[in-house]
N, C-alpha and C positions, 0 to 999 in steps of 0.2 A: 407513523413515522413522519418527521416533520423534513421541509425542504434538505436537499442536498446539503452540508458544510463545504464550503470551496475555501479550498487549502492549498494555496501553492507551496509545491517542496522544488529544495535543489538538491542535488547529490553531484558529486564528482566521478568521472570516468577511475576505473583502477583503485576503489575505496568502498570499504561498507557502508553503507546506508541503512539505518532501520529507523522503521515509521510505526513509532508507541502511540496509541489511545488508549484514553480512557473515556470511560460512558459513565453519565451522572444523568437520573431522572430528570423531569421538571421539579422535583424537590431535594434536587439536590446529593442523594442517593446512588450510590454506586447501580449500575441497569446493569443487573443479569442478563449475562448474555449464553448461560448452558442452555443446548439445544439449537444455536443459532448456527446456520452456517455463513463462516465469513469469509470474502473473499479478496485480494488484492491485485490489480493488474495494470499493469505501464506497455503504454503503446505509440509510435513514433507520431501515430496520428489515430484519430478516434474514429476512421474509414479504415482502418486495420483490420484484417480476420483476427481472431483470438488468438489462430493458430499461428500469427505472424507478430506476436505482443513479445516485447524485451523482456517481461518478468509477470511470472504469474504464481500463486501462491493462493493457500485457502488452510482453512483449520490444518488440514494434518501438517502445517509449511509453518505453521507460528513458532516464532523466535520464543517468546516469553506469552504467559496466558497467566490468566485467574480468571477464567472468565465471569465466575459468580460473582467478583467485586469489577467485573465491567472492563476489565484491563487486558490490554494482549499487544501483544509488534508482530509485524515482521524485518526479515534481517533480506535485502537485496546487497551479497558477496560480493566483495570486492571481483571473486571471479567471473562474474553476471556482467559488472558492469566493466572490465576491460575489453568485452569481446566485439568484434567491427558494429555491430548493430547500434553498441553506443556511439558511435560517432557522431550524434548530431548533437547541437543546443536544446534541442527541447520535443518534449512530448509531451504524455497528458496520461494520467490515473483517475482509479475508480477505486473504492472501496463497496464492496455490495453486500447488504446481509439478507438469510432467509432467515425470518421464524419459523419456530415449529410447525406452525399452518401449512408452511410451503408460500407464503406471500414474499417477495423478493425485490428489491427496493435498494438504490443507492440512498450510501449513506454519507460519504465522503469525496469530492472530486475534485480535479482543479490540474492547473499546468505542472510540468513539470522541467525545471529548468537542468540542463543539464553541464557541467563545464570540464572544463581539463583540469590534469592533478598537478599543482607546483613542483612536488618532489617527485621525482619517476622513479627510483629505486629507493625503500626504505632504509637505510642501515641497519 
C-alpha cells in the first residue's frame, strides 16, 4: 500500500455526514476490497485513547458497500454529531485497512474541520 491519502473533511455539528471512497488500482481498475477489514475513526486529537474517539465505525458500520468494485461510506448521524463531544472546531481521522494477511495499514487521514449548523431546527 502506498503512502497515507490526506484528506481534509468538514462536517457540521447537528448534520449527517458520510465519507464515500472509492479504490481504483494503479491501472485504473476498481481494488477489491472482499476480505479487507475497514475501519473509520475521528478523534478530538490524535493522543486520544480509541476509547475516548467521537466516531468509530468498521465493516459491519458501512453506510453503502460493493466492496468488489472498491466502493463503500460510512454515514457519521446527525445524532453523533449533536452530542457535547462535538463541541470543538476541529479534530483528526484515520481510515485503516487490513488485508486478508492480517497486515494493517492507513489508508486515508487528514483534519477534520468541524463547524456549527446555520439552521438549528429543520422544518
Amino acid at each position: 500500500m502506498a503512502t497515507p491519502a490526506q484528506m481534509p473533511i468538514s462536517l457540521r455539528q447537528d448534520r449527517d455526514f458520510v465519507l464515500r471512497v472509492t479504490e481504483l488500482t494503479d491501472q485504473g481498475n476498481p481494488w477489491d476490497l472482499r476480505g479487507y477489514t475497514i475501519a473509520f475513526m475521528i478523534k478530538k486529537s490524535i493522543t486520544d485513547t480509541d476509547a475516548h474517539a467521537l466516531f468509530v465505525a468498521d465493516n459491519d458500520d458501512m453506510y453503502t458497500t460493493n466492496l468488489a468494485m472498491g466502493q463503500y461510506s460510512f454515514l457519521v448521524p446527525n445524532a453523533v454529531t449533536s452530542g457535547s463531544g462535538w463541541a470543538v472546531t476541529s479534530a483528526v481521522y484515520e481510515v485503516v485497512y487490513q488485508d486478508p494477511t492480517g497486515i494493517t495499514q492507513t489508508r486515508i487521514e487528514g483534519p477534520v474541520t468541524i463547524g456549527p449548523s446555520v439552521i438549528v431546527t429543520v422544518p
